[in-house]
One Martini backbone bead per residue (centre of mass of N, CA, C, O) as a GRO file, in nm:
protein
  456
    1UNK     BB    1  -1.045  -1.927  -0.805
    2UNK     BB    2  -1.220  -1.885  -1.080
    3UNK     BB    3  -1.360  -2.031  -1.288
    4UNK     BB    4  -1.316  -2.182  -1.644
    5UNK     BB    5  -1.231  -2.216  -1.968
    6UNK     BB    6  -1.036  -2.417  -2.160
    7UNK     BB    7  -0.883  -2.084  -2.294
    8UNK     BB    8  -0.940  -1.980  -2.534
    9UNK     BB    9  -0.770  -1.755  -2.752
   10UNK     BB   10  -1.072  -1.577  -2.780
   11UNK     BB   11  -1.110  -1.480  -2.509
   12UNK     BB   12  -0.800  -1.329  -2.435
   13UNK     BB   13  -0.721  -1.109  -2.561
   14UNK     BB   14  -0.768  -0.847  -2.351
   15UNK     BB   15  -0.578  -0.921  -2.215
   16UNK     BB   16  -0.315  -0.929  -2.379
   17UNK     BB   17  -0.333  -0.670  -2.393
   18UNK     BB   18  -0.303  -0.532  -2.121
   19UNK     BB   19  -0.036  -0.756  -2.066
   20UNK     BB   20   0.165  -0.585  -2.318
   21UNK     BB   21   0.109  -0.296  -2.197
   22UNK     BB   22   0.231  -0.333  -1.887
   23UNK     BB   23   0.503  -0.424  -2.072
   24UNK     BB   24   0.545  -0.184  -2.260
   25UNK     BB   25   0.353  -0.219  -2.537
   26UNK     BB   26   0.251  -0.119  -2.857
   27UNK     BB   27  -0.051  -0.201  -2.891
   28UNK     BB   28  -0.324   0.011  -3.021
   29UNK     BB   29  -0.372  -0.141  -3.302
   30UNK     BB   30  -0.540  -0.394  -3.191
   31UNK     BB   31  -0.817  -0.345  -2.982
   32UNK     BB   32  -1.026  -0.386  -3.227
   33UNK     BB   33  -0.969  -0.650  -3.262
   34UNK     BB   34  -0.952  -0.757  -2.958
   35UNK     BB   35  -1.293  -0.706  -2.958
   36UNK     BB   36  -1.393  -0.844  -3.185
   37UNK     BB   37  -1.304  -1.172  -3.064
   38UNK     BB   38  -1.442  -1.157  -2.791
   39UNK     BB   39  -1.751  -1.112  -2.893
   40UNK     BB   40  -1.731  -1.365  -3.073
   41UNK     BB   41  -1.693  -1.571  -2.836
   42UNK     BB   42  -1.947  -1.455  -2.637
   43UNK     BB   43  -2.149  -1.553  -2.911
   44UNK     BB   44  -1.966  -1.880  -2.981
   45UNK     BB   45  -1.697  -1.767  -3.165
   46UNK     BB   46  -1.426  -1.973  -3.217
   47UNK     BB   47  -1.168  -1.803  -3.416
   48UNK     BB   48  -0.871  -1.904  -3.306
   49UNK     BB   49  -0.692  -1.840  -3.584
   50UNK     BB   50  -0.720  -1.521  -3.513
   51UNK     BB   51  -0.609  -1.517  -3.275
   52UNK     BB   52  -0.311  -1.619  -3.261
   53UNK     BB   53  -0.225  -1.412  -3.494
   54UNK     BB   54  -0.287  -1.149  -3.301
   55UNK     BB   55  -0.124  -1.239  -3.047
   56UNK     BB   56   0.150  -1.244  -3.169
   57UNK     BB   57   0.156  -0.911  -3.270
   58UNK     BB   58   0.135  -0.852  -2.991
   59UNK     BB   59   0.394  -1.001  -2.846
   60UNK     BB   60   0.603  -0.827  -3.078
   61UNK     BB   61   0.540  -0.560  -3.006
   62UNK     BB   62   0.676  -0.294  -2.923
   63UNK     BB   63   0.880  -0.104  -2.728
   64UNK     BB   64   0.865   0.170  -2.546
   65UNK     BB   65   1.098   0.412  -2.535
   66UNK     BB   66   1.012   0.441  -2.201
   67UNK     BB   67   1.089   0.139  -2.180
   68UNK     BB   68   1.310   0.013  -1.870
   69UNK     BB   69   1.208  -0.176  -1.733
   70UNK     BB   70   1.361  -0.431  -1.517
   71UNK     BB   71   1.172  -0.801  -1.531
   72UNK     BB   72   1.284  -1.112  -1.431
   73UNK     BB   73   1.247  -1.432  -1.461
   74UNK     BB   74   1.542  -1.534  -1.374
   75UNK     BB   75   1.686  -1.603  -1.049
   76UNK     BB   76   1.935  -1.472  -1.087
   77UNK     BB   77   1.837  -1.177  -1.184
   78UNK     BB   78   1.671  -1.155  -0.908
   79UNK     BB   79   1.866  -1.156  -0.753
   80UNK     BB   80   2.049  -0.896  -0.837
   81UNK     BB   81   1.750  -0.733  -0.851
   82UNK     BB   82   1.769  -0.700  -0.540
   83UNK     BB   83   1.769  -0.527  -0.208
   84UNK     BB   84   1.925  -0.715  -0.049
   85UNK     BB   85   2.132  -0.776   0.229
   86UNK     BB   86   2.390  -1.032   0.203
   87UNK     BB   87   2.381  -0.985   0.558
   88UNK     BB   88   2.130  -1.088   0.632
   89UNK     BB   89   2.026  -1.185   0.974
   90UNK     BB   90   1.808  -1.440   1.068
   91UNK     BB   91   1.685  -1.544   1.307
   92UNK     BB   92   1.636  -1.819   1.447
   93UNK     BB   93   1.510  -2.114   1.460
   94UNK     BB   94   1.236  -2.284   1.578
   95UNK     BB   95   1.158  -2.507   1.795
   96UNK     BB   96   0.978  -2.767   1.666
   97UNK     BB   97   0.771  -2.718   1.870
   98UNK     BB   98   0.720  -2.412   1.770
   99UNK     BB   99   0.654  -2.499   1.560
  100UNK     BB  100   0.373  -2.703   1.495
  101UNK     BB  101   0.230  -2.452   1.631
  102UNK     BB  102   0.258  -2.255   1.341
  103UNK     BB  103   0.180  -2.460   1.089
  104UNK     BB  104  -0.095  -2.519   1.209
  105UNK     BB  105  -0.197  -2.210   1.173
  106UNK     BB  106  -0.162  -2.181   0.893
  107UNK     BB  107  -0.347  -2.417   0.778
  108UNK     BB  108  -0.559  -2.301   0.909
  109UNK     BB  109  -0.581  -1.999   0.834
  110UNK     BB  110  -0.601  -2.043   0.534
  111UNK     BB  111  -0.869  -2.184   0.547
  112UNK     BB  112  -1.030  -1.975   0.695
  113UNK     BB  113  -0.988  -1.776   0.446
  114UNK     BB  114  -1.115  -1.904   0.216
  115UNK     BB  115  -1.377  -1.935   0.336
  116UNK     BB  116  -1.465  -1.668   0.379
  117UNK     BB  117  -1.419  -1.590   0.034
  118UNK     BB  118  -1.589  -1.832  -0.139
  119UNK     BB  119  -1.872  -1.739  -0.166
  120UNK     BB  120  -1.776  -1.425  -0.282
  121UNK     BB  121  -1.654  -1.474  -0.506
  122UNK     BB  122  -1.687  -1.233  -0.787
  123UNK     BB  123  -1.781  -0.997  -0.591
  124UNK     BB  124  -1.865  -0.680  -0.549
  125UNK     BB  125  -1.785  -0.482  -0.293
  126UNK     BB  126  -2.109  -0.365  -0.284
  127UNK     BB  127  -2.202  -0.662  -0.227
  128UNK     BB  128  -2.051  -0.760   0.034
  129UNK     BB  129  -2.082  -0.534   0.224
  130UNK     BB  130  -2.416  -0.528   0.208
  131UNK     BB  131  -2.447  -0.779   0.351
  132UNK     BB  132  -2.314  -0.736   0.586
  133UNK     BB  133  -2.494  -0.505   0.715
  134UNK     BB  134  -2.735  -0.687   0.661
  135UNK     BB  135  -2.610  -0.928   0.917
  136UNK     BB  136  -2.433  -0.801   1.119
  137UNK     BB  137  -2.068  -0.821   0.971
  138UNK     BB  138  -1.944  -0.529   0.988
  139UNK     BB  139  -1.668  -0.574   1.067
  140UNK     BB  140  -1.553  -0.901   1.014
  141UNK     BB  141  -1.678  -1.172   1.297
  142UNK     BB  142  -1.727  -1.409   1.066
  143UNK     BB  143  -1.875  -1.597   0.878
  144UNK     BB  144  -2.077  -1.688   0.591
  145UNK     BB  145  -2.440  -1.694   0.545
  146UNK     BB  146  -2.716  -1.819   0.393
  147UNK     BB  147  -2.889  -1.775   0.689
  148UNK     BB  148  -3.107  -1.488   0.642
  149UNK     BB  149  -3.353  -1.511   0.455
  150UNK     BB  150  -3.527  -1.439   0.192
  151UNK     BB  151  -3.488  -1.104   0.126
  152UNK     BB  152  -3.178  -1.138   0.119
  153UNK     BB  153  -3.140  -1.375  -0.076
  154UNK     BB  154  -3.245  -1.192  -0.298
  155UNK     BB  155  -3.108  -0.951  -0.313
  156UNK     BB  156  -2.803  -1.125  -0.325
  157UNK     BB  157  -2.848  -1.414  -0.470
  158UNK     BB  158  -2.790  -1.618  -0.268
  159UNK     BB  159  -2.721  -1.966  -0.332
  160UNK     BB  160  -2.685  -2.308  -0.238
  161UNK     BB  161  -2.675  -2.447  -0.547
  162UNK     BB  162  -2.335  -2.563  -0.664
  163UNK     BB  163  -2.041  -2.624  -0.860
  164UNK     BB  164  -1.803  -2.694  -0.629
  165UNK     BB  165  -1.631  -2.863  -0.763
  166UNK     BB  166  -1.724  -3.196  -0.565
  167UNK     BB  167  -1.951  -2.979  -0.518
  168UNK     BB  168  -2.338  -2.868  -0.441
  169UNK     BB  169  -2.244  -2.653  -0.281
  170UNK     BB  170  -2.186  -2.400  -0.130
  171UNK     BB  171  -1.976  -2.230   0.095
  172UNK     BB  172  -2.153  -2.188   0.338
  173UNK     BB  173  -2.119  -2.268   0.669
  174UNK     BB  174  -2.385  -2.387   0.662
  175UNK     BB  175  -2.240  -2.638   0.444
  176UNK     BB  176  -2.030  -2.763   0.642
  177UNK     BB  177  -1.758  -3.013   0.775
  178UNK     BB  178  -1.547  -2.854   0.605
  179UNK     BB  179  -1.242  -2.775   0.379
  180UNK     BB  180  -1.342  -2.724   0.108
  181UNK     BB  181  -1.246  -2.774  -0.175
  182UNK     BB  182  -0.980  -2.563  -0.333
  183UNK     BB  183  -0.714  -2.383  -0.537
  184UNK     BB  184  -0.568  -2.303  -0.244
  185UNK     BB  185  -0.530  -2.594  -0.113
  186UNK     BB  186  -0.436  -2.799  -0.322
  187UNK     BB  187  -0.144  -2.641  -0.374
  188UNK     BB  188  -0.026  -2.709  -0.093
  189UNK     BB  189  -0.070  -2.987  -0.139
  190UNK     BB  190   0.087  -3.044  -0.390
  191UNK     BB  191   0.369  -2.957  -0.217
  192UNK     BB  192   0.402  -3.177  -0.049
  193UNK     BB  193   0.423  -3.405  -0.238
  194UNK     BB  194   0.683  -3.291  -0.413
  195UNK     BB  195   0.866  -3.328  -0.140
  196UNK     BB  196   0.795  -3.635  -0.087
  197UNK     BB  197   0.928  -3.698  -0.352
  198UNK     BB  198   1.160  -3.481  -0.419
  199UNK     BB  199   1.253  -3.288  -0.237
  200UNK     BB  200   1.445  -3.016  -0.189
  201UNK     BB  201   1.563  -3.071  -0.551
  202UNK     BB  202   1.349  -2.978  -0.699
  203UNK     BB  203   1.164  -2.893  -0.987
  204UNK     BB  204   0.975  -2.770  -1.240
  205UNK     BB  205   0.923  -3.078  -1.348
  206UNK     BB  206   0.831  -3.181  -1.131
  207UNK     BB  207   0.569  -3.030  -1.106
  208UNK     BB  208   0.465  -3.080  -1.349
  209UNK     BB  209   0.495  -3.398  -1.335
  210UNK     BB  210   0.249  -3.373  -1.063
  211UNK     BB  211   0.024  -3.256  -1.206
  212UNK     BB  212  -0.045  -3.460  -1.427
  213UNK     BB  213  -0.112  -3.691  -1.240
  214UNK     BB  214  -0.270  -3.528  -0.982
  215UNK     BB  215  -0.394  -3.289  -1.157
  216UNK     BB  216  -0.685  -3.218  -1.237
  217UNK     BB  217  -0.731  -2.993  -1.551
  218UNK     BB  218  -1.046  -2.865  -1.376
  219UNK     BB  219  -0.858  -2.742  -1.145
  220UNK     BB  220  -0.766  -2.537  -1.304
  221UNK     BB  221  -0.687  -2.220  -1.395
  222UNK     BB  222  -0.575  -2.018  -1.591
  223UNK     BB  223  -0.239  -2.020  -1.615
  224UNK     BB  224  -0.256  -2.325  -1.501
  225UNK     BB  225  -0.442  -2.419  -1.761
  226UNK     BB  226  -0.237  -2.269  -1.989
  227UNK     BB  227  -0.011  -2.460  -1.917
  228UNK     BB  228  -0.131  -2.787  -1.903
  229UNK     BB  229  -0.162  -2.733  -2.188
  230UNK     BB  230   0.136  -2.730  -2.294
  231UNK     BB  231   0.245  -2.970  -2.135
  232UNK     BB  232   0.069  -3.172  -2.307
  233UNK     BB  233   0.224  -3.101  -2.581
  234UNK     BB  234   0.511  -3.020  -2.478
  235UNK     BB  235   0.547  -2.785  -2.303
  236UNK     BB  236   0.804  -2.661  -2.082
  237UNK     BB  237   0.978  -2.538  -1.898
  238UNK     BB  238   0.943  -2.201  -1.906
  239UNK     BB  239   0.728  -2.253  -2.195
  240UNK     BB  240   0.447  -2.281  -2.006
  241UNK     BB  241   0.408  -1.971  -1.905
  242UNK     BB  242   0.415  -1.811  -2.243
  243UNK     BB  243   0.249  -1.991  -2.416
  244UNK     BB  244  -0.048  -1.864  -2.447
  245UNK     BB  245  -0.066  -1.685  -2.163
  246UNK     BB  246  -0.230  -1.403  -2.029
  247UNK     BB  247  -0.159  -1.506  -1.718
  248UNK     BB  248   0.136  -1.473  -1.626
  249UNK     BB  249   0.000  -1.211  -1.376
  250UNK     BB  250  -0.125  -1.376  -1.221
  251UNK     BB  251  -0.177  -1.517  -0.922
  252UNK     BB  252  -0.152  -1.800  -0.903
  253UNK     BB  253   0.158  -1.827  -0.768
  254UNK     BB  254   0.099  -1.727  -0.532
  255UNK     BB  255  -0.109  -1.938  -0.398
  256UNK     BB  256   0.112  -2.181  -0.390
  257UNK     BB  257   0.369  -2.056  -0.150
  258UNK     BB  258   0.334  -2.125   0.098
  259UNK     BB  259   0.494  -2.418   0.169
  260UNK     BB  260   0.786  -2.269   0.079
  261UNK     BB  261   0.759  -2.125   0.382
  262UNK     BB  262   0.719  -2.363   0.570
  263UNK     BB  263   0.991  -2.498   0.538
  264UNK     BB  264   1.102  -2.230   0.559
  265UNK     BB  265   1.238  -2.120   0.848
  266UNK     BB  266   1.419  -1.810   0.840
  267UNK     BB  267   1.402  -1.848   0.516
  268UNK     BB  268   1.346  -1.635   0.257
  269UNK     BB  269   1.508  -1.735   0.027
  270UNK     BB  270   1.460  -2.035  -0.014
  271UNK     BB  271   1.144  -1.987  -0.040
  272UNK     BB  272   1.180  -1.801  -0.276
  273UNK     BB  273   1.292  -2.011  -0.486
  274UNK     BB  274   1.081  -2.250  -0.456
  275UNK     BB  275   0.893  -2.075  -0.576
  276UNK     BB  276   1.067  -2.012  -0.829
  277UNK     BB  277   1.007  -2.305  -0.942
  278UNK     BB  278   0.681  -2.330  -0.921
  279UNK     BB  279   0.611  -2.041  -1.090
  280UNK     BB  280   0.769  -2.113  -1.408
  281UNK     BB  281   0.515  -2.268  -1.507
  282UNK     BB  282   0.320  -2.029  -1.517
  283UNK     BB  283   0.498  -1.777  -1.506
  284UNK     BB  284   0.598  -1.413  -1.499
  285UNK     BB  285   0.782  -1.197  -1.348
  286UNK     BB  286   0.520  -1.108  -1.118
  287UNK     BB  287   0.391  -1.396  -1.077
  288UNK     BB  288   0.663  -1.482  -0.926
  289UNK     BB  289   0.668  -1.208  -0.733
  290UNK     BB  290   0.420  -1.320  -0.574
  291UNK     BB  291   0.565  -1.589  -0.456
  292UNK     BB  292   0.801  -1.498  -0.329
  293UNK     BB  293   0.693  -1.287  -0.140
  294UNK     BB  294   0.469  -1.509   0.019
  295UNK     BB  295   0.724  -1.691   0.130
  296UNK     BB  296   0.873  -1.524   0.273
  297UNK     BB  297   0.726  -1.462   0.441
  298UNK     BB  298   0.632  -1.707   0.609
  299UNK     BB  299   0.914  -1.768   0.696
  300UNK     BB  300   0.933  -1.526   0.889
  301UNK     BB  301   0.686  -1.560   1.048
  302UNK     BB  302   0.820  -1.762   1.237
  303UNK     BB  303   1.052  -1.543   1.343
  304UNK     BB  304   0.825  -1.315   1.346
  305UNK     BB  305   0.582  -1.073   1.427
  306UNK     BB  306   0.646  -0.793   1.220
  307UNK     BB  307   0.483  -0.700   0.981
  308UNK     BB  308   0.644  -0.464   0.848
  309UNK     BB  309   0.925  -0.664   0.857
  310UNK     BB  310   0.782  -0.880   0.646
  311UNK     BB  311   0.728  -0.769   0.453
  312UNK     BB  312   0.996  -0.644   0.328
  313UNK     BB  313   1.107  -0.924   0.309
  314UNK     BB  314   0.961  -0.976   0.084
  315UNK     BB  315   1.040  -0.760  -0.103
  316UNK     BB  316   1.384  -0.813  -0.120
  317UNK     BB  317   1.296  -1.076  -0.327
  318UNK     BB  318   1.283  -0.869  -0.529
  319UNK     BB  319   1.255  -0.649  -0.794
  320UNK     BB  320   1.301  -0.299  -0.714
  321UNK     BB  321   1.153  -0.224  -1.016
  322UNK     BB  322   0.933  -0.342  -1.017
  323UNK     BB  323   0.548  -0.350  -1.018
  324UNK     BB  324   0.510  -0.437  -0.709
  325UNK     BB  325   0.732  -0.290  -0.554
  326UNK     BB  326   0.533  -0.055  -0.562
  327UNK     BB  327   0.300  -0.120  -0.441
  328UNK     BB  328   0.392  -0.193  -0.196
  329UNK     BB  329   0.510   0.095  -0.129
  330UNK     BB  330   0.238   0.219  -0.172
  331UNK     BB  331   0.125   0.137   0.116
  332UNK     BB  332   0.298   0.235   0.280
  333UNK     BB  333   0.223   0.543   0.183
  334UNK     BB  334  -0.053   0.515   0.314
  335UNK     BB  335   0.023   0.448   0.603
  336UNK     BB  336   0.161   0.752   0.627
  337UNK     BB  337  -0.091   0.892   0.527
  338UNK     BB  338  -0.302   0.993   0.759
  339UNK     BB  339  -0.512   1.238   0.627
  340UNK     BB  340  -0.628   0.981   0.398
  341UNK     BB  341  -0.541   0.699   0.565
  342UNK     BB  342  -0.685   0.614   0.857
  343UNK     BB  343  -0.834   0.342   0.732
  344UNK     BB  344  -0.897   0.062   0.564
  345UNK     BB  345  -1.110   0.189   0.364
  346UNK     BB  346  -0.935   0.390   0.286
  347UNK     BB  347  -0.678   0.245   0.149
  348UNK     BB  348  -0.919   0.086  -0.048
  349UNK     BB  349  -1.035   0.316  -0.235
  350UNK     BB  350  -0.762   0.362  -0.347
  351UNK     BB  351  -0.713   0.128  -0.497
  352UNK     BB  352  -1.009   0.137  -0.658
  353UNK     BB  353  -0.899   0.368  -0.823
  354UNK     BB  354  -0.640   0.229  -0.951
  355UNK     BB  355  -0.872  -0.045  -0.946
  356UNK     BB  356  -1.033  -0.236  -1.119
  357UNK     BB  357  -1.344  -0.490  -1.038
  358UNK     BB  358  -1.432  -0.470  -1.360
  359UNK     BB  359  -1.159  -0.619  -1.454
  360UNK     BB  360  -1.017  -0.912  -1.541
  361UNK     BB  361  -0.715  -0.792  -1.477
  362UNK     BB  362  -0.747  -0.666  -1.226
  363UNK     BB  363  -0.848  -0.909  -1.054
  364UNK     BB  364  -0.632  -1.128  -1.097
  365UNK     BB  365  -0.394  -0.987  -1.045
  366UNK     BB  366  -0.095  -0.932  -0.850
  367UNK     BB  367  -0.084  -0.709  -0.740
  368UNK     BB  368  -0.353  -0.597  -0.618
  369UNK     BB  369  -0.377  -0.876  -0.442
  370UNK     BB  370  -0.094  -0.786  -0.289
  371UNK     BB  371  -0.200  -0.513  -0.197
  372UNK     BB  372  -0.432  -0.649   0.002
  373UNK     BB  373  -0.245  -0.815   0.212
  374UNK     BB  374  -0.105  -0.540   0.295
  375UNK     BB  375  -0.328  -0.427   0.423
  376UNK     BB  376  -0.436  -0.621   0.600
  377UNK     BB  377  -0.186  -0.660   0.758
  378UNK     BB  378  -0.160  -0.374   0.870
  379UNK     BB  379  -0.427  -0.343   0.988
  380UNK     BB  380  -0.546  -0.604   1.136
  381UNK     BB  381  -0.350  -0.640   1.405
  382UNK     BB  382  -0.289  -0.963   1.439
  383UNK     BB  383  -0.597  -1.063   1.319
  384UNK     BB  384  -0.795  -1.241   1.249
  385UNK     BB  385  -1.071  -1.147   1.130
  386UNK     BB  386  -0.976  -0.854   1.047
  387UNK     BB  387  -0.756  -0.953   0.822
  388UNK     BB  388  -0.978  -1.147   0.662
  389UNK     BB  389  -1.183  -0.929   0.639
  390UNK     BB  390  -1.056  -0.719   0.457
  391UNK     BB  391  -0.962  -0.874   0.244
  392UNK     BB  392  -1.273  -0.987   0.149
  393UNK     BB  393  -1.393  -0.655   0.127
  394UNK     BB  394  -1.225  -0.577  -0.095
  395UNK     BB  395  -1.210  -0.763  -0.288
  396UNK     BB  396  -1.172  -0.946  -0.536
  397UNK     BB  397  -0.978  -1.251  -0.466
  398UNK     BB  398  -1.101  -1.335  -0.154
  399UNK     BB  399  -0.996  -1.659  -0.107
  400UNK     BB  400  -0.684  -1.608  -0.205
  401UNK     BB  401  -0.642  -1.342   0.005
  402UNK     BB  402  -0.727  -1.474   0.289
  403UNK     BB  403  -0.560  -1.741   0.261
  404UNK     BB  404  -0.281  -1.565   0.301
  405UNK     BB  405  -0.359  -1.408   0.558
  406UNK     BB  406  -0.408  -1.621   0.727
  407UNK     BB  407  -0.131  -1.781   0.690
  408UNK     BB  408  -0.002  -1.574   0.857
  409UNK     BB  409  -0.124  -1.540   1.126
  410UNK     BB  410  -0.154  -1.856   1.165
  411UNK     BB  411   0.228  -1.789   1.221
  412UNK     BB  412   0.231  -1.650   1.409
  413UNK     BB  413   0.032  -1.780   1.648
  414UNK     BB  414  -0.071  -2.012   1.577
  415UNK     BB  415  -0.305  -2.229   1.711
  416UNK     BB  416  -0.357  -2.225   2.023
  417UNK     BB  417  -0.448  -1.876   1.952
  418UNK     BB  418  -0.691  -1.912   1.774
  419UNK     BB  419  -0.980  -1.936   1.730
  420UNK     BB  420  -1.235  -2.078   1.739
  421UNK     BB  421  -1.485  -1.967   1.558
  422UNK     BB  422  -1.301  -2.073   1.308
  423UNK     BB  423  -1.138  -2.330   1.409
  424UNK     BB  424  -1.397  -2.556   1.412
  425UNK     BB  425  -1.556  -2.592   1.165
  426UNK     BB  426  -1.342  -2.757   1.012
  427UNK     BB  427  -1.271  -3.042   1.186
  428UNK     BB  428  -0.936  -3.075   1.057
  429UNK     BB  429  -1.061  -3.057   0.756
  430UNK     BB  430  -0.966  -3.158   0.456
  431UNK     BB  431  -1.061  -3.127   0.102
  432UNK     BB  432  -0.901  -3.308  -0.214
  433UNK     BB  433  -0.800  -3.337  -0.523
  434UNK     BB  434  -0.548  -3.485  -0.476
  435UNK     BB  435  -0.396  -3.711  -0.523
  436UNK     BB  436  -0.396  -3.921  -0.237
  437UNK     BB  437  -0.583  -3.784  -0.019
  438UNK     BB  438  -0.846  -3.619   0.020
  439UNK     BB  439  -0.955  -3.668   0.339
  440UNK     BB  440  -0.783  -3.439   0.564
  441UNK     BB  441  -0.593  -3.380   0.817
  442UNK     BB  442  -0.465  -3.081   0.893
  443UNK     BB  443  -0.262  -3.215   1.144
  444UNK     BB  444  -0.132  -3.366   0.921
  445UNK     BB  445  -0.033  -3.177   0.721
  446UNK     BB  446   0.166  -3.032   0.954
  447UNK     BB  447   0.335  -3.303   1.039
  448UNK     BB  448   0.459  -3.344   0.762
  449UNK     BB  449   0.590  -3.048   0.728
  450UNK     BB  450   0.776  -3.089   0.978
  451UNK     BB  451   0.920  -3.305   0.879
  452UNK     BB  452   1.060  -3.163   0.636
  453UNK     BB  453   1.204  -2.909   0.797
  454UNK     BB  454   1.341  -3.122   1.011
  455UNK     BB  455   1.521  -3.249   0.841
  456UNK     BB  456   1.828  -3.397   0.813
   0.00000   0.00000   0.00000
């Protein structure tokens, strides 16, 4: 996820109009207000007070005649409206020896799939498929090269040193000896911190306070740098992630998810609820429901192959009226209207009719980037190569993206099963920005994973 400044609440009007909107409130007589304030912030001044006042006057604004869309945030809520048959019975756990060759093909997966995405991360999809086609690597074949020669490194912008994270580097494969840190795989580490601290029965406030000790504040983006504000104050979960929040259904919690998933080998429910103790901190109603369909996903994914049979799994755990679940339902849509949607381009071009990659709001959101990780799903094959290369083809958040569709597909196959020119680069190496982790081999966070897993 890109980063960001420190969340000014002139920053964000924008955002929370159309996030407000999309709750199916009538903000439209704000618009005007919101964009003069936005601009002003643009220009560098930074109104606070008349922000304040503007974002509550949206966020109190009525719901409209036609809005009865039922979205809740607490875990009961979400239980009572899922489709889920409370009889559904899920294939038996596999046995240890198999769950740490798929766990660790997971840590892996997830890896490889973020490597991918991180250097062309904020790039709209005609700069990214650009360069694949004039490097010769469209469908996505391989890792993405700064070594491509002076004219094509001008004609797209090129350029390896840049801040990112504690790197002076991009992270593109020929620039890495591991894989370096980014706040896909911090969260991932910061979740095995959090259970082998407080085991099962962890709380959203233990999380808080594992972020506030572990996670440096300006490793946090969106929702949660504007959650990690509000701990700072003093306003703890619930309240940490509806506070002045406007990105509260963006990725956020989706990335955070997988962890979830791993350790629940089987067991897609109890996934999808660690999820949500996780993403209440800084999440709420859409951004809640991506990081449970996400965490389903992964428990099922270590106990069935059947790609559409796990998206499924994942959707059974959210509630069925979401605007989420509609997404998801209209890919499916998608896979069967063969007339329209033949191949995986096909399919991307009509999600990018109905999401702009050039507006932030739906860029970071949770939909649309879920709604990418089912198409690369479906189409990809069981193919890691494939199914990372649409994900992060797709544009939008490429790294978040990848990451996500990478650690299914590495759950699928193990990690034995990899193929090596994805994980080869990695040299088994993660760096984390996570108190007390530092650079650790991935081989060792997947069996750390996998003791916590098979625990008596």
């Amino acid at each position: 996820m890109i980063h960001n400044n420190w969340l000014t609440l002139s920053e964000t009007t924008l955002i929370e109009l159309e996030q407000s909107a999309d709750e199916g409130r009538d903000v439209m007589a704000y618009a005007d207000e919101a964009r003069l304030l936005h601009d002003a912030f643009l220009h560098g001044q930074r109104r606070e007070d008349d922000a304040r006042r503007l974002l509550e006057r949206i966020r109190c604004a009525p719901l409209g005649v036609e809005e009865n869309r039922h979205e809740p945030s607490t875990l009961e809520e979400i239980k009572r409206d899922r489709p889920i048959d409370p009889d559904i019975v899920s294939p038996p756990k596999p046995t240890r020896a198999v769950y740490e060759d798929k766990v660790y093909g997971a840590w892996l997966g997830r890896c490889c799939g973020c490597l991918l995405g991180q250097p062309v991360e904020g790039w709209r999809r005609a700069r990214i498929t650009g360069l694949l086609r004039e490097t010769d690597n469209y469908p996505i074949a391989r890792y993405i090269s700064s070594d491509i020669g002076a004219a094509l490194r001008e004609k797209y912008g090129i350029k390896d040193d840049g801040h990112v994270y504690g790197s002076l580097k991009i992270n593109w494969v020929n620039n890495i000896t591991c894989m370096p840190e980014d706040d896909d795989t911090n969260y991932t580490v910061i979740a095995l911190k959090i259970m082998e601290r407080y085991g099962r029965a962890f709380t959203s406030d233990d999380v808080a306070q594992t972020w506030l000790q572990a996670l440096p504040a300006l490793r946090a983006c969106t929702a949660e740098r504007a959650a990690y504000r509000n701990l700072l104050n003093g306003i703890w979960p619930p309240l940490s992630a509806d506070r002045d929040n406007a990105y509260r259904e963006w990725i956020g919690a989706q990335i955070r998810a997988d962890f979830w998933g791993y350790i629940n080998p089987g067991d897609p429910t109890t996934a999808a609820e660690y999820a949500w103790r996780d993403a209440r901190v800084s999440h709420v109603k859409n951004g809640i429901y991506g990081a449970m369909f996400c965490a389903a996903m992964l428990a099922h994914a270590a106990v069935s192959d059947n790609v559409e049979d796990l998206i499924a799994r994942g959707v059974d755990e959210i509630p069925g009226d979401s605007r989420l679940t509609e997404g998801i339902n209209q890919v499916f849509e998608w896979r069967n209207d063969r007339n329209r949607t033949r191949t995986w381009e096909d399919v991307i071009e009509r999600l990018h009719q109905q999401y702009n990659e050039k507006n932030p709001y739906h860029w970071g959101h949770t939909i649309p980037n879920a709604m990418i990780c089912a198409i690369a799903l479906l189409w990809g094959e069981r193919d890691l190569a494939k199914t990372i290369g649409i994900a992060v083809s797709a544009g939008f958040d490429t790294d978040c993206n990848g990451a996500t569709t990478g650690s299914i597909i590495g759950m699928l196959h193990g990690a034995r099963q990899l193929p090596s020119a994805w994980t080869a680069p990695l040299n088994d190496g993660l760096k984390s920005g996570i108190d007390g982790f530092g650079q650790v081999k991935i081989s060792e966070l997947a069996q750390r994973t996998a003791d916590l897993a098979y625990a008596e």
